[in-house]
C-alpha positions in Angstrom: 90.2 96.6 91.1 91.7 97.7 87.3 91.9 101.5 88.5 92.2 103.6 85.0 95.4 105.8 84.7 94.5 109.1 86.8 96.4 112.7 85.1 99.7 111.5 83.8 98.9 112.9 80.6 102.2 114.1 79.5 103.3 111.0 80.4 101.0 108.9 78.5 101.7 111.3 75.5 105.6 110.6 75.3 104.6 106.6 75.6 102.1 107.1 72.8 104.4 109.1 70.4 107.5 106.4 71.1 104.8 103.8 70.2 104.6 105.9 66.8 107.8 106.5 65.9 109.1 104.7 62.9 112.9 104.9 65.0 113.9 102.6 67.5 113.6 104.8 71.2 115.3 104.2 74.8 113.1 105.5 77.5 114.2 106.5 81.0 111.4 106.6 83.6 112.3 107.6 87.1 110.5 108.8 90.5 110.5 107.8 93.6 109.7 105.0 95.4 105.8 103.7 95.0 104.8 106.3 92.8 103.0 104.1 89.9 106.0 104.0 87.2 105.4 100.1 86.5 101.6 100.9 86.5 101.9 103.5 84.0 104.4 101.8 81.6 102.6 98.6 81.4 98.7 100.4 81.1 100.5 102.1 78.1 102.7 99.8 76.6 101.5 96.2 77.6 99.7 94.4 74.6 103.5 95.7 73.0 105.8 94.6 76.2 107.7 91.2 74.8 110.3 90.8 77.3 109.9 92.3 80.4 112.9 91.8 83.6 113.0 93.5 87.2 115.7 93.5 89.4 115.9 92.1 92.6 117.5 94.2 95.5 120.7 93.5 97.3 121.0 90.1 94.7 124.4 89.0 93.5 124.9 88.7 89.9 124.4 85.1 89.7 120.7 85.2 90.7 120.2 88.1 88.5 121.1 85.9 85.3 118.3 83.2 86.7 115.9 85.7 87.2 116.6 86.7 83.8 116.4 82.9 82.6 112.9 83.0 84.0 112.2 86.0 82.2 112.8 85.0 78.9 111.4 81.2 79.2 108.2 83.4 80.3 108.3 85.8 77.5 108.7 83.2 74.6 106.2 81.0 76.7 108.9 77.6 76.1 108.4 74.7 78.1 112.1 74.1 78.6 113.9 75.8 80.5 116.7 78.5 79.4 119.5 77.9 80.8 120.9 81.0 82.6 123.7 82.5 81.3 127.2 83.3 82.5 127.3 87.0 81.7 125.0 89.9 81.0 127.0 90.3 77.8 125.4 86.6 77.3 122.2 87.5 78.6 121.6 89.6 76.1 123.0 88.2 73.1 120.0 85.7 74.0 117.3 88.7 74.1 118.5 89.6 70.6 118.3 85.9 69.3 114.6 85.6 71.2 113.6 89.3 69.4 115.0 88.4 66.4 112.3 85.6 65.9 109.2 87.5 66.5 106.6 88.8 63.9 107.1 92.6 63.0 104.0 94.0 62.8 104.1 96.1 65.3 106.8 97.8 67.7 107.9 95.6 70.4 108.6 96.7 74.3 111.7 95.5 76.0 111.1 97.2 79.8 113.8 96.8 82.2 112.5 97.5 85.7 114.4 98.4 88.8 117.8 99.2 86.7 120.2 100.0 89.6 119.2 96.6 91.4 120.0 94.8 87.9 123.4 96.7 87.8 125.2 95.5 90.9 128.7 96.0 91.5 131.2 94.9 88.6 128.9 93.1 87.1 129.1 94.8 83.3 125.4 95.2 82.9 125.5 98.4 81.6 128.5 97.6 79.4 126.4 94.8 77.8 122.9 97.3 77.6 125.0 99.3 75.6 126.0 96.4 73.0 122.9 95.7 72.9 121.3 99.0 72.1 124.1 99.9 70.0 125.1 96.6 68.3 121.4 95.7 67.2 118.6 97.5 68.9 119.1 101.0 67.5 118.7 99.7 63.8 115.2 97.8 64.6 111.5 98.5 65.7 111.8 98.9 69.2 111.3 100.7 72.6 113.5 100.0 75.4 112.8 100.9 78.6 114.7 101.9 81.3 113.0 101.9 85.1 114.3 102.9 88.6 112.8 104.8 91.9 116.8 105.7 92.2 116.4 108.7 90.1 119.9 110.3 90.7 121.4 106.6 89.8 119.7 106.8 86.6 120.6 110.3 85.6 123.9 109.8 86.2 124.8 106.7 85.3 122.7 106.4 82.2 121.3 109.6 81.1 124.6 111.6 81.6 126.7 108.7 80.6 130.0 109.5 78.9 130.4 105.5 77.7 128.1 103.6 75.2 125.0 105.0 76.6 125.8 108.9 75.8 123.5 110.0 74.7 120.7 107.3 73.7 118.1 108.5 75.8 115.6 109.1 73.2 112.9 110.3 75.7 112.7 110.7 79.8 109.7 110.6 82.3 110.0 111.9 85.4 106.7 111.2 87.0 105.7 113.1 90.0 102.9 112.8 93.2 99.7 113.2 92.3 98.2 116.6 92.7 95.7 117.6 94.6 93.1 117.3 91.8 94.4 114.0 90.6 94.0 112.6 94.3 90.8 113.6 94.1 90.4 111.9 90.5 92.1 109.0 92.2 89.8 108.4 95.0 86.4 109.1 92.6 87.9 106.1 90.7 87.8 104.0 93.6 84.9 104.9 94.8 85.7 106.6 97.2 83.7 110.3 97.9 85.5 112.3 100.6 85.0 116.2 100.5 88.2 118.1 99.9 88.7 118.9 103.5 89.3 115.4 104.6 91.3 114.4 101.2 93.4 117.7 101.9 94.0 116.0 105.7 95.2 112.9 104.2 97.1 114.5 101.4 99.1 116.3 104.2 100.1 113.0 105.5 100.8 111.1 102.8 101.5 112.9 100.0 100.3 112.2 96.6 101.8 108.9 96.3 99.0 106.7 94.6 100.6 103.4 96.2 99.9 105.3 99.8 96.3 106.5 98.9 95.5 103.2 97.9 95.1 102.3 101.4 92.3 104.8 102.4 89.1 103.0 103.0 86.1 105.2 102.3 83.8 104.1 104.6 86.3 106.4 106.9 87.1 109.7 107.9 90.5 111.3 107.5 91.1 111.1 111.1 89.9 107.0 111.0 92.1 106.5 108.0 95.2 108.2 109.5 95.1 106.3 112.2 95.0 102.7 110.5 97.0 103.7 107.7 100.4 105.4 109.9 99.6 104.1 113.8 98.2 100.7 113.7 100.9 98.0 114.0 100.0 96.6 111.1 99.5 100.0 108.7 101.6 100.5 105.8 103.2 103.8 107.0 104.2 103.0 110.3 107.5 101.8 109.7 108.1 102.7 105.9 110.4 105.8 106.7 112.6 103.3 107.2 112.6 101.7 104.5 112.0 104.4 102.0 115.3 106.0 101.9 117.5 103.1 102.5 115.8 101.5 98.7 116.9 104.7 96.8 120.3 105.8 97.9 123.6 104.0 99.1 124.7 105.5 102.4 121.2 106.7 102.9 122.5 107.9 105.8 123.8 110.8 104.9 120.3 111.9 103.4 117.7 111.0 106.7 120.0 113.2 108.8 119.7 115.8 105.7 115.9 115.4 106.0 115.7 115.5 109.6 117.7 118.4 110.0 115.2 120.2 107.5 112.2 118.4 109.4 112.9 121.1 112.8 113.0 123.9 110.7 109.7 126.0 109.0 112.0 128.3 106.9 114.3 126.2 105.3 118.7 125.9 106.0 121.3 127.5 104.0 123.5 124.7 102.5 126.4 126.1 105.3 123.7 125.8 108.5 122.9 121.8 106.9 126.7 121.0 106.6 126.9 121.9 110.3 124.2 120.5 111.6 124.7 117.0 109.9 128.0 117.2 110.0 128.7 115.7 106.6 131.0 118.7 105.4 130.4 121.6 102.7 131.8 119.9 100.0 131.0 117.6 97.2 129.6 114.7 99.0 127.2 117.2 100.7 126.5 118.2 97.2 125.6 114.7 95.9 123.4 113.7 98.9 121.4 117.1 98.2 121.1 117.1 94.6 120.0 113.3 94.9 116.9 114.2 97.7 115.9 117.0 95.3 115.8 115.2 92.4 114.0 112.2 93.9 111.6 115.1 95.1 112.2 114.7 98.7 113.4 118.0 99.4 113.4 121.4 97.2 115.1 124.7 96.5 114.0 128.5 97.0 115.6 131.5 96.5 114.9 134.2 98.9 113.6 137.4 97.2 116.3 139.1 94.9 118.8 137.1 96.6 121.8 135.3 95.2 122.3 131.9 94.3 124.8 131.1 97.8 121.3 132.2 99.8 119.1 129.4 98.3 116.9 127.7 101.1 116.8 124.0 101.3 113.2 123.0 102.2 111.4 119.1 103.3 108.6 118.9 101.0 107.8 115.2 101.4 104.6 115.3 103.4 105.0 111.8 104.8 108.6 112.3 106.1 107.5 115.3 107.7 104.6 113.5 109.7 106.4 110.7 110.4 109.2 112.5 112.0 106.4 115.1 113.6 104.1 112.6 115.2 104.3 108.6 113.9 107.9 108.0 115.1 107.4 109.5 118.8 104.3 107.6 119.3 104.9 103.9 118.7 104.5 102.8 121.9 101.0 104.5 121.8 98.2 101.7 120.8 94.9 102.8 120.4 93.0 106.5 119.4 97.1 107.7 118.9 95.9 110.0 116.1 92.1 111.1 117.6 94.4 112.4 120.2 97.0 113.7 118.5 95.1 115.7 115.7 93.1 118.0 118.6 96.4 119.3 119.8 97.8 122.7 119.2 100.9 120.8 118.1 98.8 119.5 115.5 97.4 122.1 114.7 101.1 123.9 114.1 102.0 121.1 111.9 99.0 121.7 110.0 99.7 125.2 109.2 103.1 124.4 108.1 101.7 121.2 105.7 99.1 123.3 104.3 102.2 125.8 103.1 103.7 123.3 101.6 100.9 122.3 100.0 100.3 125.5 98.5 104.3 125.9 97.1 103.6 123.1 95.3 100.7 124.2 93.2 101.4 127.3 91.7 99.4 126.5 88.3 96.4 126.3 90.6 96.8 129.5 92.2 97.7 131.2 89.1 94.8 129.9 87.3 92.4 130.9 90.1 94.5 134.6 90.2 93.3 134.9 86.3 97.1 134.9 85.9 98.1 132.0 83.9 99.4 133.6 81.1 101.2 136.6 83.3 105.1 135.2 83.6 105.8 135.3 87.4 108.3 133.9 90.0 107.5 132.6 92.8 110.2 133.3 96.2 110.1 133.6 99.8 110.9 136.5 102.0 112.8 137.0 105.1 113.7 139.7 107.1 115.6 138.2 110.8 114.2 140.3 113.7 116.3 142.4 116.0 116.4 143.4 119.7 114.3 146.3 119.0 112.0 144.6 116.0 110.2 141.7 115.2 111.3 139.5 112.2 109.4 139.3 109.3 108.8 135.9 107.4 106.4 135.5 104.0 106.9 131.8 102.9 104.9 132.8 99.2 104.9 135.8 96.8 104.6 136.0 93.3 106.7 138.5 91.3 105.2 138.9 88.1 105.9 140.9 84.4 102.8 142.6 84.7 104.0 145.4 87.6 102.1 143.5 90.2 104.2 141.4 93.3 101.3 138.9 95.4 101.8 138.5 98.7 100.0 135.6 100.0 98.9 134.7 103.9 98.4 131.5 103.9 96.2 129.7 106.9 94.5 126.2 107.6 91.4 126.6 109.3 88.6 123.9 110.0 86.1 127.0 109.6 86.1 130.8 108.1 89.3 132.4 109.1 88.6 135.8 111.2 91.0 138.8 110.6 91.6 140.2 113.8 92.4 144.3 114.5 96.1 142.9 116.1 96.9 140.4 113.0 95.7 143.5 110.4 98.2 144.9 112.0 100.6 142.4 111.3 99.6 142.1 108.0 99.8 145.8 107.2 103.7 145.2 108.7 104.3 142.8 106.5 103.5 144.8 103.2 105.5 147.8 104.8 108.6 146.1 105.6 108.7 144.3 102.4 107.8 147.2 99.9 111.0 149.1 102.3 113.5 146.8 102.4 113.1 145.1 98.8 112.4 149.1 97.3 109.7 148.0 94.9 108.0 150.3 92.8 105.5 147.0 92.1 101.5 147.0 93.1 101.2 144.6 96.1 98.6 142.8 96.6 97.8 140.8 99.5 96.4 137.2 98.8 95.0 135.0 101.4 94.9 131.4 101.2 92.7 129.9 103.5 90.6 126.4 103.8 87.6 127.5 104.3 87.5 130.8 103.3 87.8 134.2 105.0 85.1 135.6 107.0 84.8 139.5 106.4 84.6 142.3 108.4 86.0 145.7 108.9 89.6 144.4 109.1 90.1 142.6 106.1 88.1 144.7 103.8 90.6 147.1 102.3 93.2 145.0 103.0 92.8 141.6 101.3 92.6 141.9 97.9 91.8 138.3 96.9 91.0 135.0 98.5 91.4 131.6 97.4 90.3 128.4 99.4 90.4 124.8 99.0 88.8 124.8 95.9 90.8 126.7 93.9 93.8 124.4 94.9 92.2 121.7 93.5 92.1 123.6 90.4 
């Protein structure tokens, strides 16, 4: 099935302008590991793409070369074959003499995919990509473009280069999940017609990683779906946690005991609680590993309400490693009806809550929108107050601090039906506004916000109290 590109329209914008340009452009594309960055460059750019390589993992330089042979004998469509050069330097010397022929009436696409598998150790191919670009490419009609799921590879080793690639990134792409909405998009395109509760159920297992939603069979429920997709011995998400980390980083190590560490907590860990409990040490290799999960959007960042920069939060806000490390990876052994089971438990039903959250950190533009706030500049932050021997802590994972004298507060709960505000949680609630408005001294309006799935049933202890409710709907904008 040809599926048509779903959102990406920033994306599809840069790709379209570079197409434009009368100057020759390098463009860096990175994100993460299935997320439909060779789909999206060659939907855009194919009927322009004349010479197109990928790397091959783990390969030593010598195959590399063939593969590129390959390449180019497929590109200029010869019936002999090239032979394969001794050195990238060669390599491209070759590309330039294969360009060099073509007709010029329109901008041609050199796309490099899978750049730090191409670049193995020693090998001088991004001594010879700079010869190239500098040497001959910069001064003609061209795109080049750079691919790689290892985002933080890229960014350093190309896009913050202090060699011959400094700064010749004309352009970067850093293409992200799908949202809520574009999941949606996604599955209407496939024709595929599940109500928002059950995409919402499979979003919080899987993410919005189109190469994972691909696999959801419509003829299913959530529950079905789940079940073939990350329990059967043959589904596609059993056993990729495993391999998902280990393709990005080297010493990927280092980063799984990062994300498991941040997989038993709800709040988050200080960067001093993750270097002790990983053991990896507070210093710059702890640094790297971090920086390179948040950039590959594995993990993010939040700072506490008016806190400093030392209190930042490190959260796991990659829904499939959290649900593999919650329920797929304990029950392997399990065969049949593992997640029928498993989804009518209160453990799930924990999990759920804390998914949903996550969910709801991530679309902010959403909830603004829905809040008639999209032009109001706001912040979003956390709040925590640790309890004591004599008081309860107090914990608000969402709140919105915005220009306009107003701070939300949001509640946020993931229900299978209305939501019921009892007298004892009102309480709570009413607690959680007091503590807040004491300990931070805010002279702001609060406003309590609740977001729940399906909506908030009222009665005489929510009126007065909530101000606003979103649901479902509203997150998918």
């Amino acid at each position: 099935m040809d599926t048509p590109l779903i959102g990406r329209k920033k994306e599809i914008e840069i790709l379209e302008k570079a197409l434009r340009s009368p100057e020759a452009e390098m463009i860096s594309v990175t994100g993460r590991r299935r997320i439909g960055k060779t789909y999206l460059i060659k939907k855009v750019l194919q009927e322009n793409i004349v010479f197109e390589l990928t790397g091959t993992k783990n390969a030593p330089l010598s195959e590399q070369l063939l593969n590129f042979s390959y390449a180019l004998q497929l590109s200029s469509e010869n019936a002999l074959i090239v032979k394969p050069p001794s050195s990238w330097m060669e390599a491209f010397f070759l590309l330039i003499n294969y360009l060099k022929k073509l007709p010029t009436d329109k901008k041609h696409v050199v796309f490099l995919d899978e750049l730090p598998w191409l670049s193995t150790h020693k090998s001088g191919f991004l001594r010879a990509l700079s010869f190239f670009w500098n040497s001959w490419a910069v001064n003609q009609n061209i795109i080049v473009v750079i691919c790689g799921s290892a985002a933080s590879w890229m960014i350093q080793k190309v896009v913050n280069d202090t060699g011959g690639l400094h700064n010749r990134i004309t352009r970067r792409i850093q293409l992200q999940p799908f949202t809520l909405a574009e999941t949606e998009a996604y599955f209407r395109s496939r024709q595929i017609t599940l109500n928002r509760y059950h995409i919402i159920q499979l979003y919080m297992a899987m993410g919005g990683i189109p190469h994972y939603l691909k696999e959801v069979d419509g003829s299913k429920s959530a529950v079905q779906n789940i079940e073939d997709i990350c329990f059967s011995p043959t589904g596609l998400l059993r056993d990729e946690f495993s391999n998902l980390y280990n393709a990005l980083f080297e010493h990927s190590e280092n980063h799984v005991n990062i994300v498991r560490a941040l997989a038993k907590t709800k709040i988050g860990m200080e960067r001093n609680a993750l270097a002790k409990s990983t053991q990896i040490g507070n210093g710059g290799n702890l640094t790297k590993v971090l920086d390179e999960l948040q950039v590959s959007g594995f993990i993010d960042s939040y700072f506490p309400y008016e806190k400093k920069k030392k209190d930042r939060l490190f959260r796991l806000t990659d829904e499939y490693s959290l649900f593999y490390l919650q329920f797929i990876e304990h029950n392997m052994r399990d065969k049949d009806e593992v997640w029928n089971r498993l989804s009518q438990t209160q453990e799930y039903k924990t999990w759920a809550g804390y998914a949903f959250e996550n969910i709801c950190l991530k679309h902010i533009a959403p909830i603004k929108k829905a809040l008639s706030i999209g032009g109001v500049y706001s912040t979003s932050a956390s709040f925590y107050q640790k309890g004591t021997a004599g008081q309860k802590g107090v914990q608000i994972d969402l709140l919105l601090d915005r220009n306009d004298q107003v701070i939300n507060i949001f509640e946020i709960k993931f229900h299978n039906k209305p939501f019921v505000i009892t007298k004892d949680y009102a309480d709570v609630l009413r607690r959680k506004i007091q503590v807040f408005e004491t300990l931070t001294g805010t002279r702001k309006h609060i406003f309590l916000t609740m977001i729940v799935a399906n909506g908030l049933e009222q009665n005489a202890h929510s009126v007065g109290l909530v101000q606003q409710v979103l649901t479902l709907d509203d997150l998918f904008g």
